[in-house]
C-alpha positions, 0 to 999 in steps of 0.5 A: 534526483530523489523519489519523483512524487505527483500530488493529486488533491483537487484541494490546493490548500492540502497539496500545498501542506503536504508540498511543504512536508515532502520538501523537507525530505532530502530524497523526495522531489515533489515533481507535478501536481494535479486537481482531478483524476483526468489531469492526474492521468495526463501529467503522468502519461507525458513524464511517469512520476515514481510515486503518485499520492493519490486522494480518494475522493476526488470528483468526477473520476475518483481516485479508485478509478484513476489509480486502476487506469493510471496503473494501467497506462504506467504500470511502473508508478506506485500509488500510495492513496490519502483519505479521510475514508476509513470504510473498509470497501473503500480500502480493499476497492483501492488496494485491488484498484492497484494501490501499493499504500494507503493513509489516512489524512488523520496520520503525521507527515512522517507517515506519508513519508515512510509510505512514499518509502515503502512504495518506491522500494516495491512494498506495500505499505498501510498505516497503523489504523487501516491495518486495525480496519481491516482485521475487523474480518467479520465485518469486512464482508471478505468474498475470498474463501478460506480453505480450513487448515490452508495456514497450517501448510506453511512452513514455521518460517512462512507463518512467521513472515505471514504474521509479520506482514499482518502487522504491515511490515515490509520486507526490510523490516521483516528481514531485520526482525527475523534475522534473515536477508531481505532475499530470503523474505522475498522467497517466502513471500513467493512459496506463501503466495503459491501456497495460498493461490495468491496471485499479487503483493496486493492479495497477499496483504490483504490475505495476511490482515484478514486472515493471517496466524494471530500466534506472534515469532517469537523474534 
């Protein structure tokens, strides 16, 4: 048995396309799918899927809503959100809601695939354009303040890790760039976090788009 994954769009013709992209992928199983929020919910609460591909904009219960209750009822399922949005409150409204990925609709299904990864292994992932987005920091409107020189504080390494998170990579990725156990990501991840008096994986990425070093590691 492969990644377990729920499409919920409430347009068929889309499900049916990204059915047919999952099904290539000898690790996926595409094992429910659902039209609205409310279904999506009740499909998940009788038999938890691992991944949920989640469209934004649904109607009636919107996917923000239904993936912060989702997480809720089964904290266990990882939400990767697909939309055509490119607004940056959006994107931040369904990270906080719980999402651990997002994708745009104008992305390749080989994206959708690394993000279903990525969630499943217990990373964050965003594709390459909402990472652009949202490192439009002036704009972002960013309502958590930033202590002068709270950066400098880290270790060489931890800035290193920070950068690299920036740019979207995970902790696999990291750990092969840098040369080090993906273990030894996980801790600097964790010291980072405390550090910085981030208090998810969530408000770490967005912590690292929005204000991480700009200087690259030299790998």
């Amino acid at each position: 048995m492969g990644i377990r994954v729920m499409l919920a769009d409430d347009h068929r013709i889309l499900r049916e396309a990204l059915r047919s992209v999952l099904e290539y992928e000898d690790d996926i199983d595409v094992v429910a799918e659902a039209c609205d929020g409310h279904e999506t919910l009740r499909l998940a609460e009788q038999d938890p899927p691992d991944v949920v591909v989640m469209d934004i904009g649904m109607p009636g219960l919107d996917g923000i809503e239904t993936t912060r209750r989702l997480i809720e009822k089964c904290p266990g399922v990882k939400v990767v959100g697909l939309s055509t949005y490119f607004d940056r409150r959006i994107i931040l409204q369904m990270l906080d809601a719980g999402a651990r990925g997002y994708v745009v609709k104008a992305s390749g299904g080989h994206e959708l695939v690394q993000a279903i990864r990525t969630v499943y292994s217990g990373q964050i992932y965003l594709c390459e354009e909402i990472v652009g987005i949202m490192r439009e920091a002036d704009r972002l409107g960013d309502k958590r303040p930033v202590k002068q020189n709270e950066i400098q504080n880290l270790g060489i390494r931890e800035r290193e890790v920070l950068q690299l998170l920036s740019d979207g990579k995970s902790s696999q990725e990291i750990s092969v760039l840098l040369r080090i156990a993906a273990t030894t990501v996980e801790v600097h991840r964790r010291n980072i976090m405390h550090k910085l008096d981030l208090h998810s994986p969530a408000e770490l990425t967005r912590y690292a788009i929005l204000h991480g070093p700009q200087d690259k590691p030299e790998l």
